[in-house]
C-alpha positions as CSV (number, residue, x, y, z in Angstrom):
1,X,-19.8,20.1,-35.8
2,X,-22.5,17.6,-34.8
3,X,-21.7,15.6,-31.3
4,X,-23.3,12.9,-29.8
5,X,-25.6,14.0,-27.0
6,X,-24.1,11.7,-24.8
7,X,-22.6,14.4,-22.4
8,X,-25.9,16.8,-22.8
9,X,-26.7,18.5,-19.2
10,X,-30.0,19.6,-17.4
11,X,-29.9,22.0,-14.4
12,X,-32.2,23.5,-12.8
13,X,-32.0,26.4,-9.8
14,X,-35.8,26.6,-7.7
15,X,-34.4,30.1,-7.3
16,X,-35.4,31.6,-10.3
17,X,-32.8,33.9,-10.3
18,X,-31.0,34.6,-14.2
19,X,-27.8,34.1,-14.4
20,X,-28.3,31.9,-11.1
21,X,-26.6,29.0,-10.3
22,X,-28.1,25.9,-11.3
23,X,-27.2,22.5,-10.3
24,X,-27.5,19.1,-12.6
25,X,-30.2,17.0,-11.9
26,X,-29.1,13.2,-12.3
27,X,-30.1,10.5,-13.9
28,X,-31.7,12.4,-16.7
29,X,-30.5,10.7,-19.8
30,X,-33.2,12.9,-22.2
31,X,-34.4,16.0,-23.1
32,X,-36.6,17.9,-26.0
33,X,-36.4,21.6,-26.5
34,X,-39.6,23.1,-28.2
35,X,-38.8,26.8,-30.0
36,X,-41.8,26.3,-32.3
37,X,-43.9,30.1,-33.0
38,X,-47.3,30.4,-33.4
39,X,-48.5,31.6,-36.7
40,X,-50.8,34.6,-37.0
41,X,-53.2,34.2,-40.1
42,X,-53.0,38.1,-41.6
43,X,-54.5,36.6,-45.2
44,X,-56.4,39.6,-46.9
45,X,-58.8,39.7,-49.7
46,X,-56.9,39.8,-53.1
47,X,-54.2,37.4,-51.6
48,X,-53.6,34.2,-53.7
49,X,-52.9,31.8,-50.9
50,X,-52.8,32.4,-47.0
51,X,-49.9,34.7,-45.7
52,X,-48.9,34.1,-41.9
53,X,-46.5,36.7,-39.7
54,X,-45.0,35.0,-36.7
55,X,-46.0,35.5,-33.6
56,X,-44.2,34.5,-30.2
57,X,-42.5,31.5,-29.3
58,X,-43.4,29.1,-27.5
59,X,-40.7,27.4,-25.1
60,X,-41.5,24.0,-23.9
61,X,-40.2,20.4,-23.7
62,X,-39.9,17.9,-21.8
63,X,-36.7,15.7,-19.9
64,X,-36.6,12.0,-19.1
65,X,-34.1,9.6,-17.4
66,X,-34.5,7.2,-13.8
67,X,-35.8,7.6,-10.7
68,X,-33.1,8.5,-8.1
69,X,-34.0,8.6,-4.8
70,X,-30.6,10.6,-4.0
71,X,-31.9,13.7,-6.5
72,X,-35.4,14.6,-6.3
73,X,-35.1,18.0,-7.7
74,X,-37.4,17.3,-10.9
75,X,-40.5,16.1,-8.5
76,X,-39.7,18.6,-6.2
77,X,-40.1,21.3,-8.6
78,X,-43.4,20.0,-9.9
79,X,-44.5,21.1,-6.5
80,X,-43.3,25.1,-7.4
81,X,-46.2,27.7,-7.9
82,X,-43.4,29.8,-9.1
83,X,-40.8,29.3,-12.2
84,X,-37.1,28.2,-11.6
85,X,-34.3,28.6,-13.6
86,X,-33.9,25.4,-16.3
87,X,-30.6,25.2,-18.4
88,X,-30.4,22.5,-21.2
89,X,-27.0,22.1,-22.5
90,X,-26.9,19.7,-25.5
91,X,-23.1,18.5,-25.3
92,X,-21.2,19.8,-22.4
93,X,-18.1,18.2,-23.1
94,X,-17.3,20.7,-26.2
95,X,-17.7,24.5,-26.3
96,X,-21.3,24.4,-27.6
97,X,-24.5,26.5,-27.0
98,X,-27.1,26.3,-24.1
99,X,-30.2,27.4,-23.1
100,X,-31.7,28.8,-20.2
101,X,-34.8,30.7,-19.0
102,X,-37.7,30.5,-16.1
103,X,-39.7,27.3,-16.2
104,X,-43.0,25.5,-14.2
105,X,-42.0,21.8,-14.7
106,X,-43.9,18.8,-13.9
107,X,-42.6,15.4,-13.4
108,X,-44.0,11.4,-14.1
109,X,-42.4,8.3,-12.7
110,X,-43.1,5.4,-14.9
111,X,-42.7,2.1,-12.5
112,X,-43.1,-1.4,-13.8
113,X,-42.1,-5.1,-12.5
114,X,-39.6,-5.3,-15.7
115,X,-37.6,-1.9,-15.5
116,X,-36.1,0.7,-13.6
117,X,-38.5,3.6,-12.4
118,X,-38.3,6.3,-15.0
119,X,-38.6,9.5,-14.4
120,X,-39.7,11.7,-17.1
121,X,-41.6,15.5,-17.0
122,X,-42.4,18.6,-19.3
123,X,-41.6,21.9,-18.9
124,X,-43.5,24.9,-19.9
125,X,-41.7,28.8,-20.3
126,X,-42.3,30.7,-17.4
127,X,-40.3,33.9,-18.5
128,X,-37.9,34.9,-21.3
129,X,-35.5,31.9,-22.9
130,X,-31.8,32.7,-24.1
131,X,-29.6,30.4,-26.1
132,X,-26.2,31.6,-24.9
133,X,-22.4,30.4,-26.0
134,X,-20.5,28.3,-23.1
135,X,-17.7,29.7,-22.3
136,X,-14.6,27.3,-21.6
């Protein structure tokens, strides 16, 4: 069934800790999940065009939304040396899929004269990513 994203969720836990217990971060109105795999180049002679095998993922994106002086949790975990826990759920408001796994994030705010302060970062994997069922 395709939903709008309208009542898509990020959460993040500093923790680290999987299952964990993340909390939303607000004001977040955007996000981009990456799953994309390298592609290792195994072409041999006697082959008639390239031939690729895949090799691992790689799990990044990036979130976006407003500044919110009340929830600072994206800038504060651009400060983290170590990974937390980031869960991206695409449509909370039906039983859908999320996923989840240990991030670094960092975090931008965008201020001009003419708009609200946005708030915007990337996240890179910082450990293994699961897309998981949401169980009502």
């Amino acid at each position: 069934m395709i939903l709008t994203g309208r009542d898509g969720q990020v959460l993040w836990d500093p923790a680290g800790v999987t299952p964990g217990t993340p909390v939303l971060i607000v004001s977040i109105n955007n996000f981009k999940l990456s799953l994309k795999r390298n592609m290792i180049d195994v072409s041999c002679f006697g082959d008639v065009n390239r031939v690729y095998v895949p090799g691992l993922k790689d799990v990044s994106g990036s979130v976006a939304g407003f500044w919110n002086s009340e929830d600072t949790a994206l800038v504060e975990a651009a400060d983290m040396d170590t990974p937390g826990l980031l869960k991206l759920v695409p449509h909370a408001a039906e039983p859908t899929y999320f996923w989840s796994g240990l991030a670094y994030m960092d975090a931008d705010i965008d201020t001009s004269v003419d708009g609200a302060p946005a708030l915007s970062g990337t996240f890179s994997g910082g450990g293994p990513w699961v897309r998981e069922p949401i169980v009502p």
